[in-house]
N, C-alpha and C positions, 0 to 999 in steps of 0.2 A: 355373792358379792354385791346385787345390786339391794339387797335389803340392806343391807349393812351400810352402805353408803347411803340410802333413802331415810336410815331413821337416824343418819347425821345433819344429815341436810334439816328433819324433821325437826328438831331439838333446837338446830343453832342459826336456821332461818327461815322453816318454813312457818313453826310456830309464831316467832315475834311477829313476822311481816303481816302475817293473818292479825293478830292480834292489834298491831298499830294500825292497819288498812281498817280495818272495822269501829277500831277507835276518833280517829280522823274524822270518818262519815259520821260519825254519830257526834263528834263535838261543832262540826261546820253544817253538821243538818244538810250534808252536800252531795252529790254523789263525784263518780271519777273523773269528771273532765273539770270540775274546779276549784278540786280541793289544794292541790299541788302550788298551782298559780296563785291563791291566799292566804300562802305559809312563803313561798318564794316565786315573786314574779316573773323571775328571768329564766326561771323551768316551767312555767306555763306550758311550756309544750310538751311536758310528758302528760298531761294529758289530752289533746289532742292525739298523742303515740299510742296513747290508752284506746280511745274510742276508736284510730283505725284499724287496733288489733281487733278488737270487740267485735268491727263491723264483720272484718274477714271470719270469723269464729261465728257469728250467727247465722252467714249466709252457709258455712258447710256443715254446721253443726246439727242442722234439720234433717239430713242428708242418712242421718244416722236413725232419728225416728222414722224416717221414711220406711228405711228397712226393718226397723222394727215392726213399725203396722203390716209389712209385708209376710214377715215372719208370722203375725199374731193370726190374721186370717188366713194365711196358709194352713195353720194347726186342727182348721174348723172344715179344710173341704175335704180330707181323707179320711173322716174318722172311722172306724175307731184309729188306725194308724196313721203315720206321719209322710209327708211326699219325701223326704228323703232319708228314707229309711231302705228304701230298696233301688238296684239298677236296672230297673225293664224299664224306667221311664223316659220319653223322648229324647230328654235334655244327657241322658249319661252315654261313656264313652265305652270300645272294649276293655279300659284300662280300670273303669269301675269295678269296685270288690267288697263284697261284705262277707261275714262269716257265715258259715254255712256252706258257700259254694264252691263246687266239685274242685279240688286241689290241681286237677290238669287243666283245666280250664283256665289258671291264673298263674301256671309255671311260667311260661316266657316272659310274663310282667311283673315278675318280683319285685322286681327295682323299680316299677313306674304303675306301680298301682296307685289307685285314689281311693279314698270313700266317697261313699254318696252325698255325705252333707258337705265333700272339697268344693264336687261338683254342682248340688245343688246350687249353689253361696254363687258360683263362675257362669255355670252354665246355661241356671234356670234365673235366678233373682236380677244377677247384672247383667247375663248375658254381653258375657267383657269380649272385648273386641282385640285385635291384634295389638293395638295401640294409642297412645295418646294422640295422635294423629288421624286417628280412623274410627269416628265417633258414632258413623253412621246412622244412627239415629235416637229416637227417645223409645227410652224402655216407658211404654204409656201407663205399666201397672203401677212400676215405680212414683211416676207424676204424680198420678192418682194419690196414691200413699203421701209423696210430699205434699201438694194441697192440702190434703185432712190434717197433718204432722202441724205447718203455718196456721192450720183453722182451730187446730186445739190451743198451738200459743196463744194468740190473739184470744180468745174467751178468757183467756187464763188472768194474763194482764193488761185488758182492757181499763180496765178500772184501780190499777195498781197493785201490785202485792200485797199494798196492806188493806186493801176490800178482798183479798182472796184466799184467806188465811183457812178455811176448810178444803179447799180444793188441795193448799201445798200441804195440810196433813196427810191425805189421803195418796198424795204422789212422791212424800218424802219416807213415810212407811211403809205403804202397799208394796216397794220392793224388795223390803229385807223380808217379809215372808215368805215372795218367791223364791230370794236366795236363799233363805235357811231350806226351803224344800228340796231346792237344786241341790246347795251339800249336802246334805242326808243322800240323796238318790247318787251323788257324783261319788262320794267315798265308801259306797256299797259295790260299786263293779272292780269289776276285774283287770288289775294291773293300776287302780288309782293308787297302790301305796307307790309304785314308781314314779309316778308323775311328783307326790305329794315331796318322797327323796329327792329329785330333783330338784322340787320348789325349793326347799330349807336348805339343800347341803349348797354352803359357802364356798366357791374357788380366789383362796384366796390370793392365788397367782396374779388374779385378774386385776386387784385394787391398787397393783403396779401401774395398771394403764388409765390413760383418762376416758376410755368409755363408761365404765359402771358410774364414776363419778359424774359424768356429763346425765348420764341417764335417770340417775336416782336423784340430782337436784331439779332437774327439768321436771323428771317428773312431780315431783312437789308443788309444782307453780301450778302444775296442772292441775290434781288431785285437790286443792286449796282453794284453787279460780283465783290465785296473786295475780298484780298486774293486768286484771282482765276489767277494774273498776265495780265490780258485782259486787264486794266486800262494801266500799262505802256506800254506795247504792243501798245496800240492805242495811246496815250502820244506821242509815241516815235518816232509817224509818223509826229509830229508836227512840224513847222517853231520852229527855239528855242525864236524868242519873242511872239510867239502865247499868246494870253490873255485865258489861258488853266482856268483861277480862275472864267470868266465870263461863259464858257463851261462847270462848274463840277456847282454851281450854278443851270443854267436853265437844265442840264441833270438828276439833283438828283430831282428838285423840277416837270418837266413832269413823269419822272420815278412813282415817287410818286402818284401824280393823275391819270397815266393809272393805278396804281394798285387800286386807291380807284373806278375808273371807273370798274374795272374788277368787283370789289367784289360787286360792284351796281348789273352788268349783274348776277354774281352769283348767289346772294340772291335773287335776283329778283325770278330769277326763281325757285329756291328751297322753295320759299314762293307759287310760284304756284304749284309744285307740291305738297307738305304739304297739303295745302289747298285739293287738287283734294283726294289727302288718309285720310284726314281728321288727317293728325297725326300731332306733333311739327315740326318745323325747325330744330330743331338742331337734331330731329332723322332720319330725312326725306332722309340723304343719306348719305353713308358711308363715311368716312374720306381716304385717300390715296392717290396715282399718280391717280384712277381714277375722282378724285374729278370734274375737268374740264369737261370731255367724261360724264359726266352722266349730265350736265347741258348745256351745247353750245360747238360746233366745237373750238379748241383750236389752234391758225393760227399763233401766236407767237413765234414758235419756233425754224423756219430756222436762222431768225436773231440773237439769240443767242447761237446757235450753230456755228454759222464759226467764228463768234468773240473769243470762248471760244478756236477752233482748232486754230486761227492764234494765240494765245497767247502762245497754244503750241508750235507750229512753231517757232514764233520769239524768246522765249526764251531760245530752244535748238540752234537755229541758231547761234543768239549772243555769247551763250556760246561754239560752237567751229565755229567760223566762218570760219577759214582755209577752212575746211573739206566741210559744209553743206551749204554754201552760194552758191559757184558756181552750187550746186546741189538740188537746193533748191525746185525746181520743180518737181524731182524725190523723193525727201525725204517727202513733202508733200503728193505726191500720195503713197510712201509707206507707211507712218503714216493713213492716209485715209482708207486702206486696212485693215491695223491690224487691228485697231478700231473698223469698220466692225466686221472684223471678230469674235473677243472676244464680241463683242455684239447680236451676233447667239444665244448664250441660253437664251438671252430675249424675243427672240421670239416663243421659244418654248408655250407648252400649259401651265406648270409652271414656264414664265416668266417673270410674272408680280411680281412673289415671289422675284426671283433673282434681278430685277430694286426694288423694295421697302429695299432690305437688301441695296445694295450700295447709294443708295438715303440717308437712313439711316445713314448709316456709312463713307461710301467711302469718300463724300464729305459733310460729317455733319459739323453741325453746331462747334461742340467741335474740328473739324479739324481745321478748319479755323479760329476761335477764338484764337488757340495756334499760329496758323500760324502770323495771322495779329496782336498779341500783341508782336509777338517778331519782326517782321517789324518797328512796330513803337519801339518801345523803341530802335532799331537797329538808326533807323533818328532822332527821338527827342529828345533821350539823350545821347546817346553814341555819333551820329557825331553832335548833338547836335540841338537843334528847332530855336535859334539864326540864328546859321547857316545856315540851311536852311530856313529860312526868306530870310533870304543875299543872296542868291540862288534863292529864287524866285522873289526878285527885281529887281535882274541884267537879269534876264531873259524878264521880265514884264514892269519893271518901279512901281511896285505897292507893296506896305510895307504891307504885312498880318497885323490887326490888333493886339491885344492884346487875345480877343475872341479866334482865331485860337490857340495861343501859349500855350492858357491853352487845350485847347481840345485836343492839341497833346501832351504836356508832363502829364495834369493830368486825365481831362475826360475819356479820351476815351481807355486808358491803364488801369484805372480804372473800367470801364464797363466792358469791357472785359474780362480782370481777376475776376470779379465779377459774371459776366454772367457763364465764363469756371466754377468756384467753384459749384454755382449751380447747373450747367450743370453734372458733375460728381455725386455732391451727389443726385441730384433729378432723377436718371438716372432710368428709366424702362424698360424691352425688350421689344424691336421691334413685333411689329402685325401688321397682316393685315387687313384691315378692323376693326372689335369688335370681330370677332370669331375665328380667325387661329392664334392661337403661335407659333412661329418660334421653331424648336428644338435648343437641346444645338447645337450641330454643328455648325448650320448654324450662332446662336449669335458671335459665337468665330469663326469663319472666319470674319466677321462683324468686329469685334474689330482690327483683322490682317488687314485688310483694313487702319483702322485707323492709326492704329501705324505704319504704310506702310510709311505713311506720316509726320506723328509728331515724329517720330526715328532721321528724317535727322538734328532736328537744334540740340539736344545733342551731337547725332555721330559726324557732322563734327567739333562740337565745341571742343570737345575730341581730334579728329584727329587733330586740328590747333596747338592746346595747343602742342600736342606732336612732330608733324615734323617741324612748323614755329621758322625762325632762330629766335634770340635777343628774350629782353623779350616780353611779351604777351602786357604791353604798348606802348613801341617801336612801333611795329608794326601796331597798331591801331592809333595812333596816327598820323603814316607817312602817312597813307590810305588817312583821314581824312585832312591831309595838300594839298595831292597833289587834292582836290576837292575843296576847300574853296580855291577860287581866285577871288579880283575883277577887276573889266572892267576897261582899262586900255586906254587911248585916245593919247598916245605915240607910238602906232606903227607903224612903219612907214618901209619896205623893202629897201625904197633908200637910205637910211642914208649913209652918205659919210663911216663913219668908219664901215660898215655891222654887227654893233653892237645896238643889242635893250634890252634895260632897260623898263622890265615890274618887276611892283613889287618888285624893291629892284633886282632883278637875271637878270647878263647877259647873252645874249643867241647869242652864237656866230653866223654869216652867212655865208655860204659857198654856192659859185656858181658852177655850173658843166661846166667849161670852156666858158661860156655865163655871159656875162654883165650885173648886176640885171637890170638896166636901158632900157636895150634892148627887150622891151614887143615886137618887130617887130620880133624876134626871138622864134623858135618853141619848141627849147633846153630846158629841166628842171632847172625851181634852185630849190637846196635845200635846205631848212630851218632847221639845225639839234638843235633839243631842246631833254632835260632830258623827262619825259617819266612823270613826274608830271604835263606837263601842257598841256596834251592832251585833257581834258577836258574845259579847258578855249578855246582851238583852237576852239573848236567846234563851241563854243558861241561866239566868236569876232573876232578872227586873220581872218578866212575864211570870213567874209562878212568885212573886211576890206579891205580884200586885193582886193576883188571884185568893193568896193566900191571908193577905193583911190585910187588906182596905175593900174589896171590890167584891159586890152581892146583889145576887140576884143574874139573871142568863140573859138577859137582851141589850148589854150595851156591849159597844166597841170601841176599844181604844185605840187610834194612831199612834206609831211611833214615828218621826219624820226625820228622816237623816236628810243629809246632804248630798244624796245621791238619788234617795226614791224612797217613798213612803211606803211601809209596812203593815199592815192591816193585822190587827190582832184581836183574838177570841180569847178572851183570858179565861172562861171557864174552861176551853179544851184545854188552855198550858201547852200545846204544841209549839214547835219551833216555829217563831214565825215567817222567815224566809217558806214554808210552805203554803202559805195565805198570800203569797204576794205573785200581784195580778191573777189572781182566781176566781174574785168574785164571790168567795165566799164571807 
């Protein structure tokens, strides 16, 4: 039931949202905290909702390399075999059992046997404690692991994503190798055809109720990183006629099959262990963050963690460039640190409690659903789905069909709001495993979490209504004017009278005591335009002027709005909201 519901969800929202989230960043050159707010200002605050989700997802999302690096040098101190492959070791219980051992020795524990990797995962790596209450202290090996886990991001995107483009070849391939070896090794033992049964056969009693659906659209946001800002982030590093619609496409449809790949490996092997305890699949191992650790090494997760920190990055960046661009190196490593550091009591002996509450909530699914339905309805109806069609033509060359138009104004605002309804009234607290309930406390901090983040698109839309001059149309609608522009094949710098007619507006020219004609000179001109066509600049005046009139690699042209001046390299052609205050 829940594949059947996930590659609904796939089809009629998870693909578009990807598809427009990526498109967005790549035509505002912006990432996710200001793209929202310069299509529609009075939802400025979804992204602000964006970035507090972001925040809570990087600090627990390390948590998860952590255990990976613990897992990775574990494999190297017993060789040739593995530490949890047998129970003579300190950490296991009498209830520990592997195959092989004498059948009376494990008669009374039928029912409450474990494996050794249940235990290793409880015993030895988190050494889990009674409770969320009872944290006792820090598992130090773990620290250790998170440090190095923080020190690998930080090299990674120090310098941006787009200076580290050999390091994400190597981390966005080197894991389908391991996984292709893992399925081969996982559908060769014994009893993975039962797990694999399990995995495909449909119950389709269940797609009566709204868990599978709550589960298979959530999980899409996840699977996708929607609503998490990483999309225009990445987007944004784009050429602006980058073919981003052929890129969301083949990025959603491998996404998808490494995940059906993954759950191959899974089942597989939860069908072999089932098998080895003699008991069901679906009882065979607990549900939670350790779901992975209890069946194969889980090696996936540097790659999406410096994706998810640079999305933090770039979209505190964008939004005050002045300040954090020129510093952009040091504000990274100090974002690095915090992060870190608020991520210290997951490593305690009860912090697997603390990661499953924020998992939970922080960056749950009902976050992001609020998040990403007022996104869209912010682009496809408010500044309109027409419109950006027109936006991503002049970008492309390529006219979204019909299919998109509905997925963005009705599908997919549809699902969602659907899904959120659900979501609230089908709502149950948080466990761990099948046996530990969380206390009240700890629910209702869970929920402050939440609201942490779904507070900001109300609050600021409160705040606009009350301090934004003119009326609340006005306003929205000038936003909306100064983005919806199209490409223009009239400009031209030399023009005798330094007057260019784009679109019906004259935009006067002005030189800085230098000849526009005089490219052999090193002097600035400056091009002063209204403050509305800073976003067409991006997209055509700068590779025009590269293109038409301007030669040779050492001058630089201003373009000066009415707001702040834009520094431009016309031989790169980059967007120039990226040269501004950088000092390049």
């Amino acid at each position: 039931a829940f594949l059947v519901t996930y590659g609904i969800a796939m089809v009629f929202c998870g693909i578009p949202i990807f598809f427009q989230e990526v498109a967005v960043g790549q035509y505002l050159g912006a990432g996710g905290m200001t793209l929202v707010g310069q299509l529609c200002p009075i939802l400025q605050g979804v992204g602000y909702a964006t970035m507090t989700i972001v925040f809570f997802l990087d600090i627990y999302y390390c948590i998860i390399i952590a255990w990976t690096i613990f897992y990775l040098i574990a494999t190297f101190v017993r060789l040739p075999g593995l530490p949890w492959q047998t129970c003579d070791n300190w950490w296991n219980s009498p209830h520990c059992y592997t195959r092989g051992m004498d059948a009376s020795v494990v008669h009374n524990y039928t029912n409450h046997t474990t494996t050794p990797v249940e235990e290793y995962w409880e015993k030895r790596v988190l050494q889990l404690s009674e409770g969320i209450d009872d944290l006792v202290g820090v598992q130090w090996e773990l620290l250790g692991c998170l440090v190095l886990g923080w020190g690998l991001v930080y090299l990674i995107i120090w310098r941006g994503l787009h200076a580290s483009g050999k390091i994400i070849w190597f981390t966005a391939l080197f894991p389908y190798a391991v996984l292709l070896v893992l399925l081969v090794r996982a559908v060769t033992l014994n009893g993975a055809d039962q797990g694999l049964l399990y995995y495909v056969t449909p119950r389709w009693e269940e797609l009566l109720g709204p868990g599978p659906w709550i589960d298979g659209a959530t999980q899409i946001f996840f699977a996708y990183s929607i609503g998490t800002g990483a999309l225009p982030a990445l987007g944004s590093y784009n050429k602006f006629n980058h073919n981003c619609y052929r890129d969301a496409l083949i990025t959603c449809v491998v996404n998808t099959m490494t995940c059906l790949l993954a759950g191959c490996v899974t089942f597989s092997i939860l069908g072999h262990i089932a098998q080895e305890q003699g008991a069901e699949v679906s009882d065979v191992v607990k549900s939670g963050p350790g779901l992975v650790f209890l069946t194969y090494p889980e090696i996936l997760g540097i790659d999406s963690e410096f994706c998810i920190v640079e999305s933090f990055v770039t979209g505190m960046v964008d939004n005050w460039p002045e300040v954090l661009r020129p510093h952009r190196k040091k504000f990274t490593l100090g974002m690095c640190v915090v992060m870190m550091t608020l991520g210290i009591p997951m490593v305690t002996h009860g912090g697997a409690y603390i990661f499953q509450l924020m998992d939970f909530y922080s960056a749950s699914g009902m976050s992001l659903l609020w998040v990403c339905f007022f996104q869209t309805i912010a682009i496809s109806w408010i500044f309109g789905a027409n419109k950006f069609i027109d936006c991503v033509q002049q970008m492309m060359g390529i006219r979204p069909n019909n299919f998109w138009y509905i997925c963005w104004v009705f599908f997919a605002p549809a699902v969602m709001l659907a899904i959120f309804i659900f979501y609230c009234v089908d709502y149950e607290p948080i466990t761990y495993g099948k046996s530990y309930n969380y206390p009240r406390w700890a629910e209702g901090l869970g929920f402050c979490m939440s609201f942490a983040s779904m507070i900001w698109v109300p609050a600021y839309a409160i705040y606009y209504v009350l301090t934004a001059p003119g009326s609340l149309k006005e306003n929205n609608l000038e936003q909306i004017k100064t983005l919806y522009l199209e490409e223009s094949n009239r400009l031209n710098i030399t023009e005798p009278d330094n007057v260019l007619l784009l679109n019906g507006v004259d935009m006067q020219l002005k030189t800085n005591s230098a000849l526009v004609n005089s490219f052999s000179s090193l002097k600035p001109a400056k091009l002063r335009l209204p403050f509305t066509f800073g976003i067409f600049l991006r997209g055509n005046c700068v590779t025009k002027l590269h293109h038409n009139k301007i030669k040779g690699r050492n001058h630089l042209y201003c373009c000066v709005t009415t707001e702040t001046t834009f520094p431009i390299q016309p031989n790169k052609c980059k967007p120039f909201n990226r040269y501004l205050s950088s000092g390049e």
